[in-house]
C-alpha positions in Angstrom: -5.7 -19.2 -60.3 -4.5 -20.6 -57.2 -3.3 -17.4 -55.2 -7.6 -16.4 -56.2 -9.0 -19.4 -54.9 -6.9 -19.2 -51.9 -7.8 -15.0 -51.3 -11.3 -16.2 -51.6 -11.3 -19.3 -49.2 -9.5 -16.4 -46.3 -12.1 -14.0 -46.8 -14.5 -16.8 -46.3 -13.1 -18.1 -43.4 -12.6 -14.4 -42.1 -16.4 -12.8 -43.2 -19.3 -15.1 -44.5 -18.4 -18.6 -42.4 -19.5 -17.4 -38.9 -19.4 -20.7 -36.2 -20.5 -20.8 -32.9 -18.3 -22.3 -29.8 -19.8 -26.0 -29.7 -18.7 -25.8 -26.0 -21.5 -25.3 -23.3 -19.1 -25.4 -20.1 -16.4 -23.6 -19.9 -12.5 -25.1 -20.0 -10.1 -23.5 -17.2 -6.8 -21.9 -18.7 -3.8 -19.7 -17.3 -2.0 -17.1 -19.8 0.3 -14.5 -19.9 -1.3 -11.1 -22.2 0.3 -8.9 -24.3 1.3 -7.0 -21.2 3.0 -9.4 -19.1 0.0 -9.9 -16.4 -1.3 -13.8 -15.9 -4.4 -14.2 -16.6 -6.7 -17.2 -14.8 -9.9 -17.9 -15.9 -11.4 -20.1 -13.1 -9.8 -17.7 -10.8 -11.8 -14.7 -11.7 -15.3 -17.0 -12.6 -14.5 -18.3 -8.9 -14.7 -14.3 -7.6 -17.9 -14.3 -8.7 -17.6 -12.1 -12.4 -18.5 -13.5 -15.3 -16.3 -13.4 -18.4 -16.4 -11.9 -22.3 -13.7 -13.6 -24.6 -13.4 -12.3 -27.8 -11.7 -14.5 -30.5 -10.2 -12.4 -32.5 -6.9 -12.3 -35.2 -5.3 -9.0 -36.0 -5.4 -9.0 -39.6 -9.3 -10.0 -39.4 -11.5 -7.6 -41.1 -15.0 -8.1 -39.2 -12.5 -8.2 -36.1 -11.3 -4.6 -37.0 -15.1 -3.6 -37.6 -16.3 -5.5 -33.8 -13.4 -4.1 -31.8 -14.4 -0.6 -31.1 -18.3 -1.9 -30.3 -17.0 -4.5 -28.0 -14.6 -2.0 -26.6 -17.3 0.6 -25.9 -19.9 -1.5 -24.3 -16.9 -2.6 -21.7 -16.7 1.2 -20.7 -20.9 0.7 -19.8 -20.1 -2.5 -18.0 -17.8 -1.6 -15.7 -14.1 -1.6 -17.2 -13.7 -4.6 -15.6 -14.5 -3.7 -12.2 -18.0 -5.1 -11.8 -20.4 -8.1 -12.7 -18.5 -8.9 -16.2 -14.7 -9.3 -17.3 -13.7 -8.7 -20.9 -10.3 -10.5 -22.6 -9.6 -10.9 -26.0 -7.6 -13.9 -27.2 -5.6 -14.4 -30.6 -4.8 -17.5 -32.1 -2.2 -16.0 -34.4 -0.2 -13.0 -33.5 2.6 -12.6 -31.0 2.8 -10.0 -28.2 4.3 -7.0 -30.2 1.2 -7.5 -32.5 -1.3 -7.3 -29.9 0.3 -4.9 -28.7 0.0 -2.7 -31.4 -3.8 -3.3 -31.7 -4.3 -2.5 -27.6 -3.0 0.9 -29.0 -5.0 1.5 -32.2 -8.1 0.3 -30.6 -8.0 1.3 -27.6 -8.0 -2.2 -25.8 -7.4 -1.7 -22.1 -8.6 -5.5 -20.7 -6.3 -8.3 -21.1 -4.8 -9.5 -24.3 -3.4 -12.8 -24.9 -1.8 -13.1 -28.1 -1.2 -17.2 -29.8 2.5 -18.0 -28.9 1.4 -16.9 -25.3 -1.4 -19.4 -25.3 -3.9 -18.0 -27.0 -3.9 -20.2 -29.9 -4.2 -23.4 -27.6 -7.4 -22.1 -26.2 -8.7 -21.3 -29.1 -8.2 -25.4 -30.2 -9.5 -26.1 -26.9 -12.8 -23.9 -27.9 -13.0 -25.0 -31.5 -13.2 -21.8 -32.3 -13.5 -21.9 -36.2 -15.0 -18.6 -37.4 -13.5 -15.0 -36.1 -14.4 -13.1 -33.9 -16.2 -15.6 -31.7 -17.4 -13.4 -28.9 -18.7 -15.6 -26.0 -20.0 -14.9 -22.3 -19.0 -17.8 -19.8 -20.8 -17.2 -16.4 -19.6 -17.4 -12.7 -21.4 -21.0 -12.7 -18.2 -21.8 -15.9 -21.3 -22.2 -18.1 -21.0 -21.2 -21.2 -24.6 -19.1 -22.4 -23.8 -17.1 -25.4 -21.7 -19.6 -28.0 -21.4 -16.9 -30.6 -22.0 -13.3 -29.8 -23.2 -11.9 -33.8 -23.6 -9.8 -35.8 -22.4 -6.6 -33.5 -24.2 -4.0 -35.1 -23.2 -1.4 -32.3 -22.0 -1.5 -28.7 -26.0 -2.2 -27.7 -25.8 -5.5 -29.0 -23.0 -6.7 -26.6 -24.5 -4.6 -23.6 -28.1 -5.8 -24.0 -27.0 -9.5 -24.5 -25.0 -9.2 -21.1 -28.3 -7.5 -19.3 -30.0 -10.4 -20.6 -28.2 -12.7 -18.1 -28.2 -10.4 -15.0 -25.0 -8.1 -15.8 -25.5 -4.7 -15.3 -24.0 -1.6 -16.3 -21.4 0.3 -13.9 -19.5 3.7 -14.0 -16.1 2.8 -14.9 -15.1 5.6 -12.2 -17.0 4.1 -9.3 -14.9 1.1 -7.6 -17.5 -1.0 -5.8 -15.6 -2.1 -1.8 -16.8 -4.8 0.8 -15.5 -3.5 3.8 -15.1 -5.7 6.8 -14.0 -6.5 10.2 -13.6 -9.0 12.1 -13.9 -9.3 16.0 -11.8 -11.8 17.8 -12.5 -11.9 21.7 -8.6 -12.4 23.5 -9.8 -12.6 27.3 -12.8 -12.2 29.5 -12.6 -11.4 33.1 -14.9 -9.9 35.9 -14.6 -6.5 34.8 -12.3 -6.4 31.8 -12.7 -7.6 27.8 -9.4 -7.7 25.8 -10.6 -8.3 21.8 -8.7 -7.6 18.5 -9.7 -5.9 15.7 -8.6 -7.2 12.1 -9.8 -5.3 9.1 -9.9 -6.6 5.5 -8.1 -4.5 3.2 -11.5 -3.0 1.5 -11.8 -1.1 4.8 -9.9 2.1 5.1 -11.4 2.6 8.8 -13.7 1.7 11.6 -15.1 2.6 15.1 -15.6 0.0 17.5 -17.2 -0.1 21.3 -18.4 -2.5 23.7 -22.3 -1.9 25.7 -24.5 -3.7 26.7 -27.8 -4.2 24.8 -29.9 -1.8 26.2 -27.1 0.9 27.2 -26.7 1.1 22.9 -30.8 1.2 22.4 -30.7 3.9 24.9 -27.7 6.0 23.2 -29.8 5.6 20.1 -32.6 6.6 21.2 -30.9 9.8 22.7 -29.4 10.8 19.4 -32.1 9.9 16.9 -29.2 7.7 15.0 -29.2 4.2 13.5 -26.6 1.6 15.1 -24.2 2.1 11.8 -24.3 6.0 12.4 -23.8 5.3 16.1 -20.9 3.4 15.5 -19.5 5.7 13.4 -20.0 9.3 15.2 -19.3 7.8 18.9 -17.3 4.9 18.6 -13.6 4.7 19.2 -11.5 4.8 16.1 -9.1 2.1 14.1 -7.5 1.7 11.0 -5.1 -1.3 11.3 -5.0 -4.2 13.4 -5.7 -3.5 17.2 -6.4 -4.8 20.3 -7.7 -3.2 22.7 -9.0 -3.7 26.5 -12.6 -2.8 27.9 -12.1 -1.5 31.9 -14.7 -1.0 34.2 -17.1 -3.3 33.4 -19.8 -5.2 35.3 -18.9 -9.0 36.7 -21.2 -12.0 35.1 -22.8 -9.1 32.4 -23.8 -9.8 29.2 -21.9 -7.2 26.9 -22.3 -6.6 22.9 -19.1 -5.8 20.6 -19.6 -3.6 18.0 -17.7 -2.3 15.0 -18.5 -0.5 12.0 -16.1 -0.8 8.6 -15.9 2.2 6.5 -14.8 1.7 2.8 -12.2 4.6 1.1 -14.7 6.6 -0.2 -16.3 6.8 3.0 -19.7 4.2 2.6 -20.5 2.4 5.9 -20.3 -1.4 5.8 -22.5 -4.2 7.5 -21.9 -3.7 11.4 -20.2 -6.3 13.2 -21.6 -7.7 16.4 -19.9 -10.0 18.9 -21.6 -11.3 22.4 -19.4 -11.4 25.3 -20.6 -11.9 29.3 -18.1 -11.2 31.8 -17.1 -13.9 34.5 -19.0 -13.9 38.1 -17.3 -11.4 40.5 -15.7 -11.9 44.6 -13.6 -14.7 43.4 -13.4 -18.4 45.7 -11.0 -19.2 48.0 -10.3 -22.4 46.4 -8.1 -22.5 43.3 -10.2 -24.4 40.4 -8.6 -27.2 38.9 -7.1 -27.2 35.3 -5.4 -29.5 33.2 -2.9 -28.1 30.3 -0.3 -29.1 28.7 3.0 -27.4 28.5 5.7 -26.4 25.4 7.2 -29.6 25.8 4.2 -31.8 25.4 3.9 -33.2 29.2 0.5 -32.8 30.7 0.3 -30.8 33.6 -2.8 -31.3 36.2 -3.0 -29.0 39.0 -4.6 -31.5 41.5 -2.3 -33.6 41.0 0.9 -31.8 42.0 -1.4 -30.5 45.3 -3.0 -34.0 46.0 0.5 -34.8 46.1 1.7 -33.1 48.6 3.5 -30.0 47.0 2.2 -26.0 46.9 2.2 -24.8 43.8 3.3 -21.4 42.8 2.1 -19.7 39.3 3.6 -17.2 37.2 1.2 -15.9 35.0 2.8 -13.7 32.3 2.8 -12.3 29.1 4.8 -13.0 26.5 6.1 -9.0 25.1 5.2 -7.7 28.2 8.2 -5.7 29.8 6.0 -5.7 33.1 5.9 -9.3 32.7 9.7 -9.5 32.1 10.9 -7.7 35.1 10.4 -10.3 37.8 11.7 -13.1 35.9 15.0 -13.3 37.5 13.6 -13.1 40.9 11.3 -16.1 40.2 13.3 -18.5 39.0 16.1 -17.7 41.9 13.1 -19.1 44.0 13.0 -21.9 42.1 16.3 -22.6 43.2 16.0 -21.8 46.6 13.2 -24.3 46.9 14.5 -27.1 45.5 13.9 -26.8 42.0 10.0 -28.3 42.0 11.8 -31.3 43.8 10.5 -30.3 47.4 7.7 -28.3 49.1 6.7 -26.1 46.1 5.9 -26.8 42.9 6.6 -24.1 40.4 5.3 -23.4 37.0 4.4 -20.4 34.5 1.2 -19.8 32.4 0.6 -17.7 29.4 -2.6 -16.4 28.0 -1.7 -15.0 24.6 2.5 -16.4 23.7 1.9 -19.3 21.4 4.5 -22.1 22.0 7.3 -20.2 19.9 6.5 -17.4 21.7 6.9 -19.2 25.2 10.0 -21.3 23.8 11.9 -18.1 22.9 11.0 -16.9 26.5 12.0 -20.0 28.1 15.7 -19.8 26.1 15.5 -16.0 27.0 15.3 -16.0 30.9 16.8 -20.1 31.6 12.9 -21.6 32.9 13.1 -24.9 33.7 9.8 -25.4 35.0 7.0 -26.0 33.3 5.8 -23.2 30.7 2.4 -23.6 29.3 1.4 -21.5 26.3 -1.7 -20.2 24.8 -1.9 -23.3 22.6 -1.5 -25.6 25.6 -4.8 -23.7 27.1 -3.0 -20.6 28.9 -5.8 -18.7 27.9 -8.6 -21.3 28.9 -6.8 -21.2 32.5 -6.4 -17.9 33.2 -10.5 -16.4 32.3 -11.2 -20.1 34.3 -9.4 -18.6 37.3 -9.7 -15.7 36.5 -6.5 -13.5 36.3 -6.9 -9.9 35.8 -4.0 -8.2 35.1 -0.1 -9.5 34.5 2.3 -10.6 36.3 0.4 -12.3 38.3 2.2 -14.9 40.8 -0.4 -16.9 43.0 0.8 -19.4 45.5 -1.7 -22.6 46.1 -1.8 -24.9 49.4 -2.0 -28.7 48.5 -5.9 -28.2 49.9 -6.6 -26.2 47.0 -6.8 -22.8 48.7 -5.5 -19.5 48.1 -2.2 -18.9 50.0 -1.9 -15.8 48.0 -3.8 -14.6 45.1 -0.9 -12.3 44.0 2.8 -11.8 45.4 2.8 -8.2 45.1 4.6 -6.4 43.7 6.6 -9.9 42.4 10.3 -9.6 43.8 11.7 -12.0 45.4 11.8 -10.6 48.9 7.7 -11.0 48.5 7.7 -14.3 47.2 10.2 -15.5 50.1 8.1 -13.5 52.6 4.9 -15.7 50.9 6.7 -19.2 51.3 8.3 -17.9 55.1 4.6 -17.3 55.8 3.2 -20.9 55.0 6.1 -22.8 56.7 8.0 -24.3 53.2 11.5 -24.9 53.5 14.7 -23.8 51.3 16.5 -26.7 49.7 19.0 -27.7 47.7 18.3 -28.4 44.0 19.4 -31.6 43.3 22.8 -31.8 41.3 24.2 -34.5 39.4 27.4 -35.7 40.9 29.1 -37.0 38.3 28.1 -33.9 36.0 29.8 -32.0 39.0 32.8 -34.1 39.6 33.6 -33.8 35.7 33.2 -29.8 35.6 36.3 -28.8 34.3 35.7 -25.5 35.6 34.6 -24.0 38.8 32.7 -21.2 40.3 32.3 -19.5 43.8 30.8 -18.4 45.7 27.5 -18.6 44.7 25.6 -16.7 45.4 27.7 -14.2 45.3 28.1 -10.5 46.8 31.0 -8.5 46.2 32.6 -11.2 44.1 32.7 -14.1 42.2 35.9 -16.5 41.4 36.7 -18.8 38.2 38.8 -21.4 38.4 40.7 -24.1 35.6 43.0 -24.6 32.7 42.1 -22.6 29.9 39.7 -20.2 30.5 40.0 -17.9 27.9 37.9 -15.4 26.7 35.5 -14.9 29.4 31.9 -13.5 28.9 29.1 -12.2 31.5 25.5 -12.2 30.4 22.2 -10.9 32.4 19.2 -13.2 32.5 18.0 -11.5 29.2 20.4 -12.5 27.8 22.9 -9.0 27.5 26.4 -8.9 27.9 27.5 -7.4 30.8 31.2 -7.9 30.6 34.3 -9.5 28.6 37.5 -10.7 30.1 40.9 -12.3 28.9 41.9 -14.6 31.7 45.9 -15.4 31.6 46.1 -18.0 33.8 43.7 -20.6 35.7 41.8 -18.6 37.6 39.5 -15.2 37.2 38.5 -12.6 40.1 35.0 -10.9 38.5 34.0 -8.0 40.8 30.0 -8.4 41.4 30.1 -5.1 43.3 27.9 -3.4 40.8 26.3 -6.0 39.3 22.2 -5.8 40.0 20.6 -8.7 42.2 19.4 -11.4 39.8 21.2 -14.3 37.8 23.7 -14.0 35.6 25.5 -16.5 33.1 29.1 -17.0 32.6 30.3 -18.5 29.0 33.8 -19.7 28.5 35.1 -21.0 25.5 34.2 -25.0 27.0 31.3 -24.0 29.2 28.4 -22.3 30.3 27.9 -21.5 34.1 25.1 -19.7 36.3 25.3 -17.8 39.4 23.4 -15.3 41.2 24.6 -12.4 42.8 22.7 -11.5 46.0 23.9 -8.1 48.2 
């Protein structure tokens, strides 16, 4: 009598005892289905879908009867790729289970079976009848408690149209293709902007006119701007940057882009505003406060107020062109004093952040001020402006050009500049006591056809170039080592012994 009464109180609970979710807002919840893939609920409200659970057990009888209904209307709705999500949660049976009713029904959206969580949601639902089908919407309320009876897929799909959720061909992916503008530099006749695409956008065509020059081309062609874009524009798939030439000094200029999705759909077009700075230059340097990679404030007026020139390297980081002249700079640096005398030296990049600039400074041996991108390079150079790089400018303490730009940067120039405004070579100052306790020493230096090591213990004897390359190894036997410079390029160079590390230039 017992084993009746309790076949009749489970098909009760299973068929005639039908109980809504009591819940009006939704309670957030992480799982793992069937499958192995986590499943968020907040996560995909938050994207802006709203979400079908269906409570269900395996062994359920209306369950088996509402699957295939609730299975078809989610191939009307989307599969999952549109306005509405579909899950299923258990609150009994374990992976290999669900598993097996994925496959007999036909189940394709998530799973989560009760040792994986499911049968703590369901608690945390009160769900007390099965199935429970509710809808939760992007807002996390929760607007259908109880989705019953399903007499046929219509049921769920016209309850979901109720609240604003379409249907969608399963086969037709819905994109947002983007992308986004991001203006670099601006100079008197030259833009430098980057283009960054999301990853809904397969392609795009960009180009840079002025407002009317685009109504005109318009106009001409009989095409709309997203049309435009896409027929004459210049072409990009990944992220790019690319420089405008030719342009016209203090103009007002429009970027455009247009994203195109994979199968082809134009997006929104982007638009970004730019005006060129005013052309002919001053004669007098504007002033600029920045602050370089090691956090000390430089301010131009200052240093010229002062007394000192100032000479500016402006460079960028990545840039071989940039690179080249390095060597030849900062053996002016030395012949000048080392910022100590007439000339002040310092370097200034637009687009290295300060690990950029760092790794440069440790790369080529600056130590004179380096201010990056983050320390207003950028700001400076449109400000001055700078057109192309290097560019190496030397400043009179009355804030006037002395030069604009040492070209092309060797040293041989850049002495020529200083000869030119009267500033004397120095000596950098040298700590004696550093000096006196050397225990190894160098000459000459510079050098020309030779250079000459001398103390106990050299060792293993290494040459590096100023970026940083190994030229040549030695095994010194004894206390001193003859290096033959003969071939050795014009520039600095570093020696590293097993106690030390020396510089020296070689000059022919």
């Amino acid at each position: 009598m017992k084993k009746v009464f309790t076949l009749i109180l489970a098909l009760a609970i299973g068929f005639g005892l039908k109980a809504q979710c009591p819940l009006t807002q939704a309670v957030d919840f992480t799982a793992t289905d069937c499958h192995g893939t986590e499943v968020h609920l907040f996560d995909i409200l938050d994207g802006g879908q709203a979400v079908l659970i269906d409570f269900f057990f395996a062994n359920c009888g209306p369950c088996q009867q509402a699957t295939p209904k609730v299975v078809e209307s989610y191939y009307a709705m989307g599969c999952n790729m549109h306005d509405v999500f579909y899950m299923e949660i258990s609150d009994r049976d374990n992976d290999a289970v669900c598993q097996n009713w994925c496959q007999n029904y036909g189940v394709e959206y998530p799973t989560i079976g009760g040792p994986a969580g499911g049968g703590t949601i369901c608690n945390t639902y009160q769900i007390g009848a099965f199935p429970t089908v509710i809808l939760i919407m992007p807002n996390h309320q929760i607007v259908i408690q109880d989705l019953w009876p399903i007499n046929n897929a219509q049921t769920v799909i016209s309850a979901l149209e109720q609240h604003g959720i379409q249907q969608h061909d399963c086969n037709s992916v819905t994109y947002d293709p983007q992308v986004t503008i991001t203006v670099d530099q601006v100079l008197e006749t030259e833009v430098t902007a980057t283009f960054t695409p999301n990853e809904d956008c397969a392609s795009y065509n960009y180009m840079l006119a002025t407002e009317s020059e685009i109504q005109q081309w318009m106009n001409m062609t009989g095409l709309e701007l997203p049309e435009y874009l896409y027929t004459y524009g210049i072409p990009g798939e990944e992220t790019i940057s690319n420089t405008f030439t030719e342009l016209e000094p203090e103009t007002d200029y429009v970027i455009y882009a247009v994203p195109v999705d994979p199968d082809g759909n134009l997006g929104e077009v982007v638009q970004e505003p730019v005006t060129t700075t005013p052309g002919g230059g001053t004669e007098i340097m504007p002033d600029f406060t920045g602050t370089d990679i090691e956090g000390n404030e430089i301010h131009l007026y200052d240093i010229l107020d002062a007394g000192q020139a100032v000479l500016i390297n402006f460079f960028l980081t990545g840039d071989p062109y940039s690179e080249a002249p390095m060597a030849d700079v900062i053996e002016a640096y030395r012949l000048y004093g080392c910022n100590e005398h007439d000339v002040f030296f310092m370097e200034i990049s637009p687009n290295g952040h300060d690990d950029a600039c760092q790794v440069w400074v440790d790369q080529f041996g600056v130590q004179y001020p380096t201010i990056s991108r983050d320390g207003g390079g950028n700001d400076i150079a449109q400000a001055i402006p700078v057109g192309y790089y290097p560019t190496i400018m030397l400043i009179r303490p009355d804030h006037t050009f002395a030069n604009r730009d040492i070209y092309p940067p060797t040293l041989d120039y850049i002495l020529d500049a200083m000869n030119g405004e009267g500033y004397e070579q120095h000596d950098c100052e040298v700590n004696v006591e550093e000096a006196e306790n050397q225990s190894i020493k160098l000459f000459p230096n510079p050098a020309n056809d030779f250079v000459t090591l001398n103390g106990e213990n050299l060792g293993t004897v290494r040459v590096f170039n100023a970026l940083g390359q190994m030229v040549e190894e030695f095994v010194a036997n004894g206390s001193e080592l003859r290096i033959n410079t003969t071939n050795y390029e014009n520039g600095i160079y570093f020696i590293k012994t097993d106690e030390t590390t020396l510089r020296f230039v070689v000059r022919h």
